[in-house]
C-alpha positions as CSV (number, residue, x, y, z in Angstrom):
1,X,6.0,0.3,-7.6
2,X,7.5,-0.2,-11.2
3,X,4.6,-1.0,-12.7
4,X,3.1,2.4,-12.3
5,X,5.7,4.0,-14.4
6,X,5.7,1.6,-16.8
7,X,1.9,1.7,-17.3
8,X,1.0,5.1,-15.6
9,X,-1.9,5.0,-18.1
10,X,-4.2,2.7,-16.4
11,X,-4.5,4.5,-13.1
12,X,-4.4,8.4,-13.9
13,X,-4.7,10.6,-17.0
14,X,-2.3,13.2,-18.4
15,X,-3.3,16.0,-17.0
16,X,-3.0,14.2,-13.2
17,X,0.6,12.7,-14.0
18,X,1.7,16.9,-14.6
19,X,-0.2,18.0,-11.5
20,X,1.4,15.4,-8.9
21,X,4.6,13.9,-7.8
22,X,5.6,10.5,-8.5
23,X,7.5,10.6,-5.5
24,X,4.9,11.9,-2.5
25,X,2.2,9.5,-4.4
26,X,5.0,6.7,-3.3
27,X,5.4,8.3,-0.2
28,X,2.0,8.5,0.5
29,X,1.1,5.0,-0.6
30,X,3.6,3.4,1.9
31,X,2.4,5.2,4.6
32,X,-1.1,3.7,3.6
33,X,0.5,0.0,3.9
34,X,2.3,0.8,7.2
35,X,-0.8,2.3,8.6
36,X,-2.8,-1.1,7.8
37,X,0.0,-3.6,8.5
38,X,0.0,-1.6,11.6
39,X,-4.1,-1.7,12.7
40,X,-4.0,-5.6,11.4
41,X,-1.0,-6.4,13.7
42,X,-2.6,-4.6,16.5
43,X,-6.2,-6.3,16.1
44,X,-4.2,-9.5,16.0
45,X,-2.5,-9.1,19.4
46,X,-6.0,-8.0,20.8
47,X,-7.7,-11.0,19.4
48,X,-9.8,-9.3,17.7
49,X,-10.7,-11.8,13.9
50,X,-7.1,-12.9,14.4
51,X,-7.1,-15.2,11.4
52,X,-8.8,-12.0,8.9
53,X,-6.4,-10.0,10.4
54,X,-3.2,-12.0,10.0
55,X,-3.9,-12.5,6.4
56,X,-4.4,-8.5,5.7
57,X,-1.2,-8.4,7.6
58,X,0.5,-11.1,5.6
59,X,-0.6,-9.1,2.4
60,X,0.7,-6.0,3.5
61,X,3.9,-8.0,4.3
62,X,4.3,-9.1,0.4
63,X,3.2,-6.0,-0.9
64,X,6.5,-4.4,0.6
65,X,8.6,-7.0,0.2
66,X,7.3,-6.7,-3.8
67,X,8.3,-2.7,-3.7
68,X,5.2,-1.2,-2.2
């Protein structure tokens, strides 16, 4: 996630960037994407919308792989 400390402006003001750390927001937001890489892979193997849920999968897939 470089882009949110190079423009930390466009998703929080000042006064949230002194009240939290960069670091469990990271923490935090990977968990999120493992969490919904992991429901998507799971409605997949129960055929459940497999193509929907292969391409939420997929996106979770390049969001890490892009430093999510």
């Amino acid at each position: 996630m470089d882009w949110l400390h190079h423009y930390p402006q466009y998703l929080t003001t000042p006064e949230l960037r002194r009240a939290y750390s960069p670091d469990l927001i990271r923490h935090i937001l990977f968990g999120a994407l493992v969490l919904s890489g992991s429901i998507s892979l799971l409605n997949v193997l129960f055929k459940r919308r497999r193509s929907l849920n292969a391409v939420a999968g997929v996106l979770v897939l390049i969001s890490v792989a892009a430093g999510g």
